[in-house]
C-alpha positions as CSV (number, residue, x, y, z in Angstrom):
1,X,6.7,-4.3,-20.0
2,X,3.4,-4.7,-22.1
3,X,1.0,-1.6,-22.0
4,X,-2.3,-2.8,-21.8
5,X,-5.6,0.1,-22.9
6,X,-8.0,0.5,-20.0
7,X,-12.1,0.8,-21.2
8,X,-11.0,4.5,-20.8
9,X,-8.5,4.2,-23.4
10,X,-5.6,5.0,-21.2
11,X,-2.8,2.6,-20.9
12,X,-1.3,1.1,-18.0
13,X,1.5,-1.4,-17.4
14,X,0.1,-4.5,-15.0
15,X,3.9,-6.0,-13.0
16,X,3.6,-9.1,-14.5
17,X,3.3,-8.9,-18.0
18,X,0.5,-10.2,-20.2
19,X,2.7,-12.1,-22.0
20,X,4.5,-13.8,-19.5
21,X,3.7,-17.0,-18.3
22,X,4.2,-17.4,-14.3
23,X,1.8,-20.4,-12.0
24,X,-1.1,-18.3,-10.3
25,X,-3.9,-21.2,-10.1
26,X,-2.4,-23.6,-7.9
27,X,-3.1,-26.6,-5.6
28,X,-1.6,-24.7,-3.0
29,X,-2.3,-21.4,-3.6
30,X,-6.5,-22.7,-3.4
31,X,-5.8,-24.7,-0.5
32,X,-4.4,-21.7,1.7
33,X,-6.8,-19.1,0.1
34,X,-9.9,-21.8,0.9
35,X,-8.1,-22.1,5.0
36,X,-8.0,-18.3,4.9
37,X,-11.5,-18.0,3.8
38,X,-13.1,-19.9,6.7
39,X,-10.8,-18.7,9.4
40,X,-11.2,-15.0,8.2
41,X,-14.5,-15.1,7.3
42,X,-15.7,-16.5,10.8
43,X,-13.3,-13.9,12.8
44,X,-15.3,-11.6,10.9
45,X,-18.7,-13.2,11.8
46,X,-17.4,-12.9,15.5
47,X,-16.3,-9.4,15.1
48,X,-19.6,-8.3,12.9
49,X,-22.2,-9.5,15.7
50,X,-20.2,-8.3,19.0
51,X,-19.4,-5.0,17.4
52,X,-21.9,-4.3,14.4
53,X,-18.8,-4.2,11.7
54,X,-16.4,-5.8,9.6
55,X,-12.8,-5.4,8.5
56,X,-11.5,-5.8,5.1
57,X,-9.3,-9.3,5.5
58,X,-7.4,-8.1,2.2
59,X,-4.9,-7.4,4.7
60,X,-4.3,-9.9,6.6
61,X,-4.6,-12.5,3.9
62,X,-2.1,-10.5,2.1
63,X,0.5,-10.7,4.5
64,X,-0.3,-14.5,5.1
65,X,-0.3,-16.0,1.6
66,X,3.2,-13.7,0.8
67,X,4.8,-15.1,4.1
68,X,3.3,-19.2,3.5
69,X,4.2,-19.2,-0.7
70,X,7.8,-17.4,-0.1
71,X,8.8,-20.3,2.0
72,X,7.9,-22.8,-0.9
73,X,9.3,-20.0,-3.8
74,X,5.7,-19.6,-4.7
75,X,4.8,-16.5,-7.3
76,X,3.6,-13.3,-6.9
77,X,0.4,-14.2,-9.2
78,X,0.1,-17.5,-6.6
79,X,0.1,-15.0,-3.6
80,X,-2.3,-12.9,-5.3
81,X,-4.5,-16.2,-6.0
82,X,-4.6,-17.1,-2.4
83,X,-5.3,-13.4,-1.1
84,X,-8.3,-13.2,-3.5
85,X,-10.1,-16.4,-2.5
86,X,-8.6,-16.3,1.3
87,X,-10.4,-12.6,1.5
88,X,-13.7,-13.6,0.0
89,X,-15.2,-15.6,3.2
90,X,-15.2,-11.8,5.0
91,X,-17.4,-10.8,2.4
92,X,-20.2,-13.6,3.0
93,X,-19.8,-12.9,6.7
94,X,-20.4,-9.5,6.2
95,X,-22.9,-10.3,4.2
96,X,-24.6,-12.8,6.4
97,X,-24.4,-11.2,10.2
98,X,-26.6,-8.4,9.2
99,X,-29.5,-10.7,7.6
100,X,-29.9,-14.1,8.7
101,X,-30.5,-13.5,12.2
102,X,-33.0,-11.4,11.3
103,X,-35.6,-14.3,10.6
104,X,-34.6,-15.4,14.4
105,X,-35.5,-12.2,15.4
106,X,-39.0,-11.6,13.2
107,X,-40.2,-15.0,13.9
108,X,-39.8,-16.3,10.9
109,X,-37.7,-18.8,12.5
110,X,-38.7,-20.5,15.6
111,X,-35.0,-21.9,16.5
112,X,-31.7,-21.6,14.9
113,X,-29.9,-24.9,16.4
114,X,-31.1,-27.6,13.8
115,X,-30.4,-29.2,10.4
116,X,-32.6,-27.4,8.6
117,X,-31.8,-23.9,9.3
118,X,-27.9,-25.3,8.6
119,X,-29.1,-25.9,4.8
120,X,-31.3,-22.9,4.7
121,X,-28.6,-20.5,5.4
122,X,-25.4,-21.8,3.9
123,X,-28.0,-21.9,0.7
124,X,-29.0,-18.0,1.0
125,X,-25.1,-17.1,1.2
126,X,-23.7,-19.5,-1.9
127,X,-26.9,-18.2,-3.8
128,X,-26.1,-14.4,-2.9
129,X,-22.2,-15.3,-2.9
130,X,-22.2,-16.9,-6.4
131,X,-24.7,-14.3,-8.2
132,X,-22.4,-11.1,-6.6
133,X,-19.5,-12.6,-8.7
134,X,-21.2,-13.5,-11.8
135,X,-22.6,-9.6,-11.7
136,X,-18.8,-8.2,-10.8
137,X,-17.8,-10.4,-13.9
138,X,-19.9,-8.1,-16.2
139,X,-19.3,-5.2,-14.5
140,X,-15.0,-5.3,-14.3
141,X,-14.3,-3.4,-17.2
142,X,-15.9,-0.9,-16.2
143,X,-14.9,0.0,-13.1
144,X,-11.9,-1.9,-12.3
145,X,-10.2,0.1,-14.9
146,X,-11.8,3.3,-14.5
147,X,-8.3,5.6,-13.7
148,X,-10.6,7.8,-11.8
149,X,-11.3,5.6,-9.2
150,X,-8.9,5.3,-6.3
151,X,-9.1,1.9,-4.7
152,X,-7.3,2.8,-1.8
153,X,-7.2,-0.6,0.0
154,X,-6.5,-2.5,-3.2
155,X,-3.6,-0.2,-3.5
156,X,-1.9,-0.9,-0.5
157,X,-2.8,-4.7,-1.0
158,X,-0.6,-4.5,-4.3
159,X,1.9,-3.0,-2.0
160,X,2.0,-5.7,0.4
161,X,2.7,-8.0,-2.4
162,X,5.4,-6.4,-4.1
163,X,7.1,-5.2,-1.3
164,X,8.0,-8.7,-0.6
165,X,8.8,-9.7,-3.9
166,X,11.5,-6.8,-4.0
167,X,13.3,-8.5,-1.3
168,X,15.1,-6.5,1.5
169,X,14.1,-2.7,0.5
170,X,10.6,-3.4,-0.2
171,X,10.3,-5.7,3.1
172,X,12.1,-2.7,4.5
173,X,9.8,-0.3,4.7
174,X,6.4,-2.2,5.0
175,X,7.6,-4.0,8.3
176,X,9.0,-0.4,9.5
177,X,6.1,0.8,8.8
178,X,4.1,-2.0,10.3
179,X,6.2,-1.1,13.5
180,X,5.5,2.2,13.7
181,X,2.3,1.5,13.6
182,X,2.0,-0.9,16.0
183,X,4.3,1.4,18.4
184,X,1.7,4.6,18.2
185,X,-1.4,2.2,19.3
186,X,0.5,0.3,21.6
187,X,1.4,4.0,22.7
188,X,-2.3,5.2,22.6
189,X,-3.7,2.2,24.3
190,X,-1.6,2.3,27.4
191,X,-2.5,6.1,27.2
192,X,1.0,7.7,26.9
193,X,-0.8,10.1,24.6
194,X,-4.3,10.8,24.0
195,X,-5.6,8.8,21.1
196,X,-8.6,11.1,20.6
197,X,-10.4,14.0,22.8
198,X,-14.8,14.9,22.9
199,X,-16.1,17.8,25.2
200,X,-19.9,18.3,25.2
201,X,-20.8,22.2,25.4
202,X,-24.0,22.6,26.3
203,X,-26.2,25.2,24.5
204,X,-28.4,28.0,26.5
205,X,-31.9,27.5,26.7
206,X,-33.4,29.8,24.4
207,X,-36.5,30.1,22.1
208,X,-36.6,30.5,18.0
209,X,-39.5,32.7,17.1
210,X,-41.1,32.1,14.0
211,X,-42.5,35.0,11.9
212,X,-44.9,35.8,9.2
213,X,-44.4,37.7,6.3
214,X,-45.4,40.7,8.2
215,X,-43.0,40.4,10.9
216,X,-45.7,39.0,12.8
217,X,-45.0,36.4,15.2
218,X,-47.0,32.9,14.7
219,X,-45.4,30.7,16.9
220,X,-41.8,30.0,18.9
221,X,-39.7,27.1,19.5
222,X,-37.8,25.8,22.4
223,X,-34.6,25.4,22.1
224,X,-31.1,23.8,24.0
225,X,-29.6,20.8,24.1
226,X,-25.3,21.3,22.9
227,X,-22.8,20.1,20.5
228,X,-20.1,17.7,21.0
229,X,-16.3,18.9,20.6
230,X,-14.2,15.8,19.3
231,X,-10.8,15.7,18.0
232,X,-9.7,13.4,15.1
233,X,-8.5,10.6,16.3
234,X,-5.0,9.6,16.2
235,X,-4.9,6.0,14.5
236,X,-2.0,4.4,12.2
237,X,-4.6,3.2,10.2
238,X,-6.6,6.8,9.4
239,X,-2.9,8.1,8.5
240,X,-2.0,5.0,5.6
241,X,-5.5,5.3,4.3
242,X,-5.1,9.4,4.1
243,X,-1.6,8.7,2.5
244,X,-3.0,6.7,-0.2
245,X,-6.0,8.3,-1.1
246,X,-4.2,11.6,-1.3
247,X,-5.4,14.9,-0.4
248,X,-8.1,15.5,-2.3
249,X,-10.0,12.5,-1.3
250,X,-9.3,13.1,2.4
251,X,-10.0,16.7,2.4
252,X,-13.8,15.0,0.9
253,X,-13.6,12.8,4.2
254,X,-12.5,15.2,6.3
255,X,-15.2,17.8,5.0
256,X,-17.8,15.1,5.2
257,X,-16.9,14.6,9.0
258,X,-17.0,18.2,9.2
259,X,-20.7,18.6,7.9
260,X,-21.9,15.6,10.3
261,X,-20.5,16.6,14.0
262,X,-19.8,20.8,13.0
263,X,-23.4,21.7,11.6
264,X,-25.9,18.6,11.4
265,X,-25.2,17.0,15.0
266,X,-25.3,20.2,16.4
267,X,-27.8,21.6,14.6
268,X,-30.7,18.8,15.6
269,X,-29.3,18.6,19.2
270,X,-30.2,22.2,19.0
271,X,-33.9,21.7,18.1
272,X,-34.5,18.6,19.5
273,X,-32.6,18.8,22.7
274,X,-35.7,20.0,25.1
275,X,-37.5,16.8,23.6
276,X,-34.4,14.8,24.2
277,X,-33.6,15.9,27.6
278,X,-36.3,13.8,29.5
279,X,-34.8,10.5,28.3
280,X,-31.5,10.7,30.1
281,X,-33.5,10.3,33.1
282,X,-35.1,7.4,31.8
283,X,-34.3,3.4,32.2
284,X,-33.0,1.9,29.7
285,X,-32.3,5.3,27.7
286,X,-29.3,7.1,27.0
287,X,-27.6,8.3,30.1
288,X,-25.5,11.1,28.9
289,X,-25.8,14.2,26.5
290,X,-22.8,12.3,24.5
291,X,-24.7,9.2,24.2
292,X,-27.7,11.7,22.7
293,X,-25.2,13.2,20.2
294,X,-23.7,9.8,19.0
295,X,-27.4,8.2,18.9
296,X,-28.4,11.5,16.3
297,X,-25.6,10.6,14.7
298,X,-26.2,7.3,14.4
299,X,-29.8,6.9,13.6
300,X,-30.3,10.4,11.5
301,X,-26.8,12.1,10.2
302,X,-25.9,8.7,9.2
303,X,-28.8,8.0,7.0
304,X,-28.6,11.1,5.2
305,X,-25.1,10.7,4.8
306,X,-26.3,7.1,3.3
307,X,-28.4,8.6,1.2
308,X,-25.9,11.3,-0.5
309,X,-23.7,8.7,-1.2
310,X,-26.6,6.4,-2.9
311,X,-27.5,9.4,-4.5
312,X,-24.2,9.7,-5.7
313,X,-23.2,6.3,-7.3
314,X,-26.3,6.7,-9.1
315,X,-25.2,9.9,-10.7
316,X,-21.8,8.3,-11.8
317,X,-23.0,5.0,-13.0
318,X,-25.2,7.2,-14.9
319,X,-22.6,9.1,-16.2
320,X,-21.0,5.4,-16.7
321,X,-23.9,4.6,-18.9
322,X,-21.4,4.1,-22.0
323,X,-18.7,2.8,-20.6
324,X,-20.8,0.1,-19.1
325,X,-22.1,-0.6,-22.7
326,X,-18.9,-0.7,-24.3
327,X,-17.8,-3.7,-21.5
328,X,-20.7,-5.2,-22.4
329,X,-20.2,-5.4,-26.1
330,X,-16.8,-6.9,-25.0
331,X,-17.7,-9.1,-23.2
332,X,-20.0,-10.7,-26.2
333,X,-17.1,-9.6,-28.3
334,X,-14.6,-12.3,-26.7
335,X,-17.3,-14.8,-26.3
336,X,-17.8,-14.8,-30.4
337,X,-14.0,-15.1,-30.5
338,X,-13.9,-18.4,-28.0
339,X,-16.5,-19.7,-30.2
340,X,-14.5,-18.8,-33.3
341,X,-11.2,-20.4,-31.6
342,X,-9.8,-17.3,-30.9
343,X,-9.5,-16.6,-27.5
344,X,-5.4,-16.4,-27.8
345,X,-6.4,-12.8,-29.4
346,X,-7.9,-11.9,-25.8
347,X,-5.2,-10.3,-23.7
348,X,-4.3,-12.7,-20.6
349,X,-4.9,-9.9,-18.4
350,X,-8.3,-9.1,-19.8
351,X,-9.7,-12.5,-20.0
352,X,-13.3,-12.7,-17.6
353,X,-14.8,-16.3,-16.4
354,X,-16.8,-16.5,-20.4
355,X,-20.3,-15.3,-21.1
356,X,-21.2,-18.7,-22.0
357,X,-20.7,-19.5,-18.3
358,X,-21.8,-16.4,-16.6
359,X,-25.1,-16.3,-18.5
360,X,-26.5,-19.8,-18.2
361,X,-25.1,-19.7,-14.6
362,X,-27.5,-16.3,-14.0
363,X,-30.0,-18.5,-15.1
364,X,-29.7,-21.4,-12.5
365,X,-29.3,-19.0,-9.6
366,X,-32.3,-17.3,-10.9
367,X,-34.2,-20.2,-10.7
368,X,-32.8,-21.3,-7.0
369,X,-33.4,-17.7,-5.6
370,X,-36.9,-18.1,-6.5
371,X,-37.4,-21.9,-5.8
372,X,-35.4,-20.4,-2.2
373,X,-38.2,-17.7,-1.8
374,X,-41.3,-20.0,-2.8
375,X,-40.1,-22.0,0.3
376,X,-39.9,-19.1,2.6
377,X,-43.2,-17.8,1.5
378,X,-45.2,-20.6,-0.3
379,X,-47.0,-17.9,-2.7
380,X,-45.9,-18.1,-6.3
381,X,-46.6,-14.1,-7.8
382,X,-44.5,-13.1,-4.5
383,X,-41.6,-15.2,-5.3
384,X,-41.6,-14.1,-8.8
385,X,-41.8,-11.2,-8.2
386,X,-39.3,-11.3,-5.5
387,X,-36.9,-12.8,-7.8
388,X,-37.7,-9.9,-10.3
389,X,-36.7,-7.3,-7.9
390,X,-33.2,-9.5,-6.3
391,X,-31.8,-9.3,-10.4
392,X,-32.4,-5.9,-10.9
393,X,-31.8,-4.4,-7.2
394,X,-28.5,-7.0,-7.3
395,X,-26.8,-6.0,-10.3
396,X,-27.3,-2.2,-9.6
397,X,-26.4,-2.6,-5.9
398,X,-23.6,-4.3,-7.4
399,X,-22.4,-1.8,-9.4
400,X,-22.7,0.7,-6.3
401,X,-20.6,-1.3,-4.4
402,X,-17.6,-1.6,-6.6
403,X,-17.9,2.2,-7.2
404,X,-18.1,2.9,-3.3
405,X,-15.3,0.5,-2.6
406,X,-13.2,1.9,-5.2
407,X,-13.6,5.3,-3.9
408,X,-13.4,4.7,-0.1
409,X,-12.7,0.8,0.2
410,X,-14.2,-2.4,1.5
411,X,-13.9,-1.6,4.8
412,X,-16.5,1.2,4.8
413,X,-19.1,-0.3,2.3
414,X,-22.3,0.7,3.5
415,X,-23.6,-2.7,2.8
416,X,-26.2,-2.3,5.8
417,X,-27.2,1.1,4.2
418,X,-27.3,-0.7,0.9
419,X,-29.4,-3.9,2.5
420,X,-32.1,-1.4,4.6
421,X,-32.4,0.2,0.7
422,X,-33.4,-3.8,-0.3
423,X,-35.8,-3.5,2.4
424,X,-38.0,-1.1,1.7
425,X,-38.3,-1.4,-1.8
426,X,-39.3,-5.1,-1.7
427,X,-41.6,-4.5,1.7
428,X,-43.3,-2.0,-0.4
429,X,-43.7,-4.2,-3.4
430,X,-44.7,-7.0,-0.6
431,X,-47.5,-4.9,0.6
432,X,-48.8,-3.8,-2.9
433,X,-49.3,-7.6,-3.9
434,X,-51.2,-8.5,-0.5
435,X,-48.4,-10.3,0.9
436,X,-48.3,-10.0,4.7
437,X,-48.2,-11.7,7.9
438,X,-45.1,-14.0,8.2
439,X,-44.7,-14.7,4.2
440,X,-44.4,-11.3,3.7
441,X,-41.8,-10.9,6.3
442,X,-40.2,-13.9,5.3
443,X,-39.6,-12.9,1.3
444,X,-38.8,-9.2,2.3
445,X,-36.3,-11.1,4.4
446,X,-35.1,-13.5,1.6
447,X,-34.3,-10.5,-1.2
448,X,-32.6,-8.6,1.8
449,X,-30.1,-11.4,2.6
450,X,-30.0,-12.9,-0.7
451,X,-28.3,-8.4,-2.2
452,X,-26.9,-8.3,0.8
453,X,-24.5,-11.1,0.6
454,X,-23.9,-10.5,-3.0
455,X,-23.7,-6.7,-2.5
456,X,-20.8,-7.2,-0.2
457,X,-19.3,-10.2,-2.6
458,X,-19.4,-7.7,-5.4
459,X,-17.1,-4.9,-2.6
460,X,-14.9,-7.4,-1.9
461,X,-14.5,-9.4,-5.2
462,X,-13.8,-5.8,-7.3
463,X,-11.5,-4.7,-4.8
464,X,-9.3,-8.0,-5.3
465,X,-10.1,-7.5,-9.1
466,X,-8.3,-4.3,-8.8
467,X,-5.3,-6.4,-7.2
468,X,-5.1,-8.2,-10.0
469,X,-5.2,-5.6,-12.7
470,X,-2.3,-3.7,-10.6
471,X,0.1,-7.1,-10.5
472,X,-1.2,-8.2,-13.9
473,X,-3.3,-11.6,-12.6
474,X,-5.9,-13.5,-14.7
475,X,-9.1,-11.9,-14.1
476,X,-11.3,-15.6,-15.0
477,X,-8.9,-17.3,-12.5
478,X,-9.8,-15.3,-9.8
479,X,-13.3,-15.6,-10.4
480,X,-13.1,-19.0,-11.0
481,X,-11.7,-19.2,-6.9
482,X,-13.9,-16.7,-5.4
483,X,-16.9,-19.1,-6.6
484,X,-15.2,-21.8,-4.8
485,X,-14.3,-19.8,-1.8
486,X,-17.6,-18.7,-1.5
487,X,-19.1,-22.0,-1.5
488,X,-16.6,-23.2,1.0
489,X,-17.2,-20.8,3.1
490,X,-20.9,-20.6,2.9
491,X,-21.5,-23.9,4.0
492,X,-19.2,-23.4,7.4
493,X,-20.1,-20.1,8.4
494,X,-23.4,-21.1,9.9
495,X,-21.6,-22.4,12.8
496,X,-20.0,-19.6,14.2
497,X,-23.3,-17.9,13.5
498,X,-25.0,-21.0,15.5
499,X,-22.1,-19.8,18.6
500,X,-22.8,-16.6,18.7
């Protein structure tokens, strides 16, 4: 099997040769990956607005396009085809719950049942879709084949994929598996055992003195409130994400979980809890201690936790600086060869959707975004400059999202951490060029949704990438039917918007 050299340098050896030639853009393969897209992508929708999450449909479109192509001998580059454009209408859900009905809910919009709010949105999710893969196409090298990120979910997508192709062993142990699994939560929900365990202690009401240099005391604080005891849960899923990971990375999560509930939690309950107590009396408050704890959690721990991990992919794409130049040069390296005639010298397996496409396609979007926010708005310096600020904040929000899915997968993106981020750079820009009232709220709303949906693209689209580079797929084909999946299922995911 052909070694292929990473952007690292290191060498790795994809399943399906480079040099072999096996179907992987197919009628079929589009048509069940465009089905997937819709169906997956609106279950998502559902799921994101009742519960204020998503799930990674890598998964389940795995399992689907390996069971549907086996029955017609379909190849393992065909089931990868269908996964990666079947997975991709989760991503603009994602994407979408957590902006759109936020014009409802400003006043921007006045109704959400009509024609024109049909076009509007299905146009803010192809233009975010679209411009999240054009920035992941730039952006693969680098982190797709960075060895030192994990991809945990893309990992156990490859998985899926070969343990059908290896027949009975492979089949084996994922459906054991899969029935394990489904034994110990069929277990937990009928409460055989006990799936996971909290206690609230409560903390005695004390004071903190505070003192000067001298010893001398200037004031005192009240203090109470408690800390909430919880157990890690017991969940099939926790246990094959800890497996593949490995320990170090889940001794990270589990010391991060640590920090949040064994010193932060407790410490602000600790403070704030004679300031908090009043409000479980009140209507409409939190009724419990517990509730207090998980609201903290919520609404301050997570933030910060937010915030680290910003902080964080910063850092590394810092640190990524040259590695993200060398792509770069590649990138213009192989579109000098197409124009020279030599793309054969191009590796299949390393072959992106072409500069000459990417580029002028930047372009166009460009030009809709801000046509898009001139609409919302009707003022011409905030458009542009709205537009300014979608380019930059999308490609580097981009960029973060690969790395975070890479590290901890597409399932916990922080694309709402990553979207309030959007927020309250372009409010602030907003209010510095006079723009207020409704247009203001209207274009802060418009760069929002526009990242958002291309921030969580970008999560989904780099962990399929990963897929690929595992089972040796054609990076430009995939690209090529994530734009289409995108479209497809931009333009019907309105509706289950429009039910909900």
């Amino acid at each position: 099997m052909a070694e292929i050299k990473s952007g690292s340098g290191l060498k790795y050896k994809p399943l399906v040769p480079p040099e072999q030639t096996m179907k992987e853009f197919t009628v079929r393969a589009l048509i069940l990956g465009l089905i997937m897209s819709v169906v997956l992508g609106a279950a998502n929708a559902y799921l994101g607005l009742k519960a204020g999450m998503t799930i990674a449909a890598t998964y389940p479109a795995a399992v689907i396009s390996m069971a549907f192509l086996r029955l017609f001998r379909g190849t393992i580059l065909e089931e990868n085809f269908a996964r990666t454009v079947g997975s991709i209408g989760e991503s603009v859900a994602a994407g979408a719950i957590f902006t759109i009905p936020a014009f409802l809910i400003a006043g921007v919009w006045q109704n959400f049942d009509s024609p024109q709010r049909y076009w509007e949105s299905s146009f803010i999710m192809v233009i975010g879709g679209v411009i999240g893969i054009l920035f992941v196409t730039l952006l693969r090298r680098v982190l797709v084949e960075d060895p030192e990120l994990p991809f945990p979910e893309s990992v156990a997508a490859s998985e899926i994929h070969k343990a059908g192709q290896a027949g009975g062993s492979g089949a084996k142990y994922l459906f054991g598996a899969m029935g394990i699994g489904a034994l110990i939560q069929t277990l937990g929900k009928f409460n055989f055992f006990a799936t996971s365990w909290e206690k609230f202690t409560t903390f005695a009401k004390t004071g903190v003195k505070l003192l000067s240099g001298r010893g001398q005391e200037i004031t005192s604080v009240s203090a109470g409130g408690g800390t909430l005891l919880t157990a890690p849960a017991v969940s099939p899923a926790y246990i094959g994400v800890g497996f593949i990971i490995g320990p170090r990375l889940a001794a990270l999560n589990f010391s991060g979980g640590l920090l949040a509930w064994g010193l932060f939690v407790p410490l602000l309950m600790y403070f704030l809890g004679p300031q908090l107590e009043p409000l479980i009396t009140q209507e409409g408050q939190p009724t419990s201690w517990v509730e207090l704890a998980y609201a903290i959690w919520k609404f301050i721990v997570r933030p910060i936790a937010i915030g680290g991990m910003l902080l964080s992919a910063i850092y590394t794409l810092y640190r990524m600086r040259s590695s993200l130049a060398v792509g770069l040069k590649r990138s213009i390296s192989d579109l000098k060869k197409a124009t020279a005639g030599e793309t054969a010298s191009v590796s299949r397996v390393d072959q992106d959707l072409s500069l000459k496409w990417v580029l002028p396609l930047l372009l166009i979007f460009a030009v809709l975004t801000f046509a898009l926010y001139y609409y919302f708005s009707g003022m011409f310096n905030a458009s542009i400059t709205a537009t300014i600020v979608m380019i930059i904040a999308g490609f580097f929000f981009a960029a973060v999202s690969g790395y975070l899915v890479g590290i901890i997968g597409s399932s916990n993106n922080p694309v709402s951490g990553l979207t309030l981020s959007t927020l309250i750079v372009a409010a602030l820009l907003m209010v510095v060029l006079g723009v207020k009232g409704l247009p203001g709220v209207a274009a802060v709303l418009g760069v929002a949704a526009v990242i958002c949906v291309a921030a969580a693209v970008a999560g989904e689209m780099f962990q399929d990438l990963k897929v690929g580079h595992i089972l040796g797929g054609t990076p430009w084909k995939m690209q090529v039917g994530d734009i289409i999946g995108v479209i497809v299922a931009s333009f019907v995911l309105y509706f289950p918007l429009l039910v909900l």
